[in-house]
N, C-alpha and C positions, 0 to 999 in steps of 0.2 A: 067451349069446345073450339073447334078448328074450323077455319074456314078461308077458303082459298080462294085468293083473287085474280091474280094474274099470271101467269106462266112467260117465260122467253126461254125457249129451248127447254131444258127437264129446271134452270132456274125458276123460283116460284116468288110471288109473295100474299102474303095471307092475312088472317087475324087473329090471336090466339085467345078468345076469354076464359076468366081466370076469374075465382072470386072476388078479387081485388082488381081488376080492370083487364082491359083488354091490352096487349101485348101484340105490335106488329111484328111483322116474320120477313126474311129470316131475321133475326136477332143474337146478341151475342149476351152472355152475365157475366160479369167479375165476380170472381170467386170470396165468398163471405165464410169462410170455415166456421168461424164463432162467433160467426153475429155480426160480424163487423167484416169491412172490406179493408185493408191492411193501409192505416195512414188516412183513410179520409172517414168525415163524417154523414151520415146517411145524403143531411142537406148538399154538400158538396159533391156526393155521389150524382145524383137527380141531375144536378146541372153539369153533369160531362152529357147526358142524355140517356144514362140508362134507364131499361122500365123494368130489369126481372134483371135476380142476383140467384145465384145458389148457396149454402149454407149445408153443413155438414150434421147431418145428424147422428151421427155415431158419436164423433165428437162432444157436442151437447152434448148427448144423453149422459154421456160421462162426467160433463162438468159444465156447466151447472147441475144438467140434469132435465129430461123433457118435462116431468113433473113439476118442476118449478117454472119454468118457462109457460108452461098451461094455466097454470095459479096467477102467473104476468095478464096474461090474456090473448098467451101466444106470440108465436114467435115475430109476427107484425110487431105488434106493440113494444114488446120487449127489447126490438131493436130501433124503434120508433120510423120503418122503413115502410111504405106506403104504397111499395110497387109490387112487382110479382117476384114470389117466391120458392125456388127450386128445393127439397132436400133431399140430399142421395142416399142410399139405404144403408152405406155403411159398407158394404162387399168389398170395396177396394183399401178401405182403413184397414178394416179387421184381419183383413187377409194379407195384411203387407208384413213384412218379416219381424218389426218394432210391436207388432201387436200377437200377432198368429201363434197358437199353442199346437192346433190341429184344425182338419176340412174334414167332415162328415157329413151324413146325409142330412142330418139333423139341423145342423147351422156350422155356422161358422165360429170355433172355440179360441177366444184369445184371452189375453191377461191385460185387465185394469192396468194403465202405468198408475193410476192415485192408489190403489189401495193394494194390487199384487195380485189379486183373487181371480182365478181365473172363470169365465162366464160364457154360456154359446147364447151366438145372438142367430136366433130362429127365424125365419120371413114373418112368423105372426107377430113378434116381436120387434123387427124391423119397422113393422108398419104402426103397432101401436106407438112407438116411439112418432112416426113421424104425423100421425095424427094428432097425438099429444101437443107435439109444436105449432099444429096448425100453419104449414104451406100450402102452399096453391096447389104444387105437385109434389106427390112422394113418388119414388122411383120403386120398384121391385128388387129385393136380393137377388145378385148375380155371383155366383163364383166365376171370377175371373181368372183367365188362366195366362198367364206368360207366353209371350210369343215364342221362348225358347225350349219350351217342354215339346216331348215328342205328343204324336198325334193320341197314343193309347188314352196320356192324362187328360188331355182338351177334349176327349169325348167324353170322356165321363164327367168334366165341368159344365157341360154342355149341357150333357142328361141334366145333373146337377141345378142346372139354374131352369131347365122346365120346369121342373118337379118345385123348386122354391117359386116360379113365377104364378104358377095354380093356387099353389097355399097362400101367395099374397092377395090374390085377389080374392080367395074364400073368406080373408080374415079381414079385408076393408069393411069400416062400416058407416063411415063419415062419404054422406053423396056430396059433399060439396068440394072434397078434396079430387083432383085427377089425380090416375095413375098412371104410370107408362111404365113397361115393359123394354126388357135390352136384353137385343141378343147379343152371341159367343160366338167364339168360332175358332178365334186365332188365326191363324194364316191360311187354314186349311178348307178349299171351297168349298167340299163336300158340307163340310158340319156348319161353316156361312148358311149356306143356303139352309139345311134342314133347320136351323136356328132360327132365323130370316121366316122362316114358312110358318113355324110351332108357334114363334111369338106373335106374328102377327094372325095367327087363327083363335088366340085369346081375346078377353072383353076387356082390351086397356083401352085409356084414353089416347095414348100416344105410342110412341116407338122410337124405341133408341137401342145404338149401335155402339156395343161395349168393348174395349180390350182391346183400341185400338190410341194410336199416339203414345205406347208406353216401352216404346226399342226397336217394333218391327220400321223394316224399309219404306220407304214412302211408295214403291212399288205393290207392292206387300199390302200398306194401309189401302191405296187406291183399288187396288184387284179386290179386296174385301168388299168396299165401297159397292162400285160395282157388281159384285155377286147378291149382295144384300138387297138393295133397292129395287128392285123390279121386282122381290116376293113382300115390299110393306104397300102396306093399304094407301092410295095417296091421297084420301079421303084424310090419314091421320096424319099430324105433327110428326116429324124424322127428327131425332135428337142424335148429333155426335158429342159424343162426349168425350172431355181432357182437350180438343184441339182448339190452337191459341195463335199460331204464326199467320199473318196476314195473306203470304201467300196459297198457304195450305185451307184457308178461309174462305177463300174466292175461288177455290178449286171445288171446296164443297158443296158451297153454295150452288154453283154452275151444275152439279151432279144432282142437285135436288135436296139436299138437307137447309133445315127451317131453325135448328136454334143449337148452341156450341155454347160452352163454358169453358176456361182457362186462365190457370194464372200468369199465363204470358206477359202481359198488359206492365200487370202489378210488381211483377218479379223483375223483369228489365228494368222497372225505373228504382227497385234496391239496388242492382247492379250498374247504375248508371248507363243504361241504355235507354235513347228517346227514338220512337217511333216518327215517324215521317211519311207522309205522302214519295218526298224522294229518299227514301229511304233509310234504314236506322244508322244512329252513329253515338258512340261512347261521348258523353260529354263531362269526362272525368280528364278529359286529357290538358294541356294548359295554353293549349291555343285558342279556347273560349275563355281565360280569364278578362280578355278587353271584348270581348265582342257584345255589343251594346243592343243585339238583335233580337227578335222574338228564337223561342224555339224551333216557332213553321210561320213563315209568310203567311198571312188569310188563314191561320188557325182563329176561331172562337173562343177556345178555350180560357179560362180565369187567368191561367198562367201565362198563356201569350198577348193573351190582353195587357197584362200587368208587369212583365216581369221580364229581364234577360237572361242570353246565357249567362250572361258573366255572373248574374246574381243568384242564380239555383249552381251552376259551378263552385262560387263561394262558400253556399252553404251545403255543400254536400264533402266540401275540400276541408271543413271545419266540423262536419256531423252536427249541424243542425237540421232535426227531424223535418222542419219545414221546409226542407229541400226535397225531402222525400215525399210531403204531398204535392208540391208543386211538380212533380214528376209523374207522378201518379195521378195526377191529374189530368196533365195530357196526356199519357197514355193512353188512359182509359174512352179519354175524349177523341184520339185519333180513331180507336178502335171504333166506338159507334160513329163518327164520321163513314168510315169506311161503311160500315153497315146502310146508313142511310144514303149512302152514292149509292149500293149496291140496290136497294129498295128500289131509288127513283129508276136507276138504267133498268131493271126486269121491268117495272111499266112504260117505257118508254120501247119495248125491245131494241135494248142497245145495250145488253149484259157481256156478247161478246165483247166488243169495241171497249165498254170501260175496263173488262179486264184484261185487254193487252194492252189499254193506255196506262192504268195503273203498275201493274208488271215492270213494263219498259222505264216506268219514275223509279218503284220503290227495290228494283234490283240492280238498279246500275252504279250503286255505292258501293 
């Protein structure tokens, strides 16, 4: 469970235990959709410094399948990954336009891409599924709604995912897995807040904040923020979820949320983007083909221990995949860097001060 150490201003930091070890806060996961984090391998994972990944279980369930992944000996083993483990229930897969048949009270109805059939995935379903995989945390079905639908729809998503977050916790039956609850809202504070209130009056282990980071304003995101947090328990874990940009990071953190998932990280360094302390920069362009330097000055990282621009340039100028973990490497590695400044500054109360030193570095490219 959760346990809270330090505060500076509404910034926190804490402890998260997990059947698989404890997890400091806030903390950030690289996204593991199937199993795997995109380019690297568990081992090379661990030493960027993560301690918890999230993993898709909608996905699974479909292919391999949770049922074989439980015969592995779950979803740990099967990916041979040692640390803590997130899987989301599926609401945002199912319901995205590639999958989605229909939204009913029932579940969420979409179509297999492997077999065409179509199939509604239920909260008690959801959850046996992610029991079956055996993570740390299963999240609760949410119907999620669009920032761009009028208010009528988003209240009744709203309804929608109380009514699904009841039935998932009537159908948990594994005590060793947590579950956390997410609320809805969409833009609109009224239904924030009654959402905010409803979920957090539930017996989750945690709480997370849904259906944001996916088009609305960053005004919009933060006014959400805002409306939410002062009706969750701060006794429990605050989960945002989807958000990835370093600066939108530090912002959350500073507001009080404790753990974030994104494939920010992973996806810049497919697109040839490298994170930085002083801030990001394409290194696909051909003014690093001589440049004989690390990626970051006083980076740790495997890559900037080992490696120049000019040489992941190379290999990314020529599509050697080996360019793309060394990318992904430090990405991922800058990220929990940043994570771990942010740790020490809340016990030190100097959370403000690193966040307009770091600011002032990583926006003035």
């Amino acid at each position: 469970m959760f346990k809270l150490k330090k505060e500076s201003g509404k910034a926190r930091v804490g402890k998260l235990k997990l059947k698989s070890g404890e997890v400091n806060t806030p903390f950030f996961m690289p996204v593991g959709t199937k199993a795997a984090v995109k380019n690297l391998s568990p081992e090379q994972l661990k030493e960027t410094g993560t301690e918890c990944i999230i993993a898709n279980s909608f996905v699974l369930s479909l292919r391999p399948g949770s049922k074989l992944i439980k015969e592995h000996g779950g979803l740990h083993k099967f990916m041979k990954w040692k640390g803590g483990i997130f899987t989301d229930s599926g609401g945002f897969q199912a319901g995205s336009e590639s999958f989605l048949v229909g939204m009913t009270n029932e579940g969420i109805k979409f179509r297999n891409p492997y077999t065409g059939k179509a199939k509604v995935l239920t909260p008690k379903e959801a959850i046996k599924i992610q029991e079956e995989l055996g993570s740390d945390i299963a999240m609760a079905l949410d119907d999620m709604p669009y920032p761009t639908l009028p208010k009528t729809q988003v209240k009744k998503s709203v309804e929608r995912t109380h009514a699904w977050a009841k039935q998932c916790i009537d159908a948990k039956q594994d005590k060793k897995q947590l579950l956390f609850g997410i609320s809805q809202g969409g833009v609109y504070d009224d239904l924030r807040e009654e959402s905010a209130k409803t979920i957090d009056s539930m017996d989750f282990d945690g709480l997370a904040i849904g259906g944001l980071a996916i088009g609305e304003t960053k005004k919009q995101m933060y006014n959400a923020l805002n409306v939410t947090l002062p009706h969750y328990d701060s006794k429990k874990v605050r989960y945002l979820m989807g958000l990835g940009s370093p600066q939108d990071l530090i912002k959350a953190v500073e507001m009080g949320i404790d753990c974030f998932d994104s494939i920010f990280p992973t996806q810049n360094a497919r697109r040839n983007g490298f994170l930085t302390f002083n801030g990001s920069y394409n290194f696909s362009t051909a003014k690093y083909a001589k440049d004989f330097s690390p990626i970051e000055e006083n980076c740790d990282c495997y890559t900037c221990k080992n490696y120049t621009k000019a040489y992941v340039y190379h290999l990314k100028r020529n599509h050697e995949n080996f360019g793309l973990t060394l990318a992904t490497i430090h990405n991922i590695r800058f990220t929990q860097r940043l994570f771990e400044k942010m740790r020490e500054a809340i016990k030190k109360d100097e959370f403000s001060d690193f966040k307009q030193d770091f600011l002032k570095g990583y926006l003035k490219r």
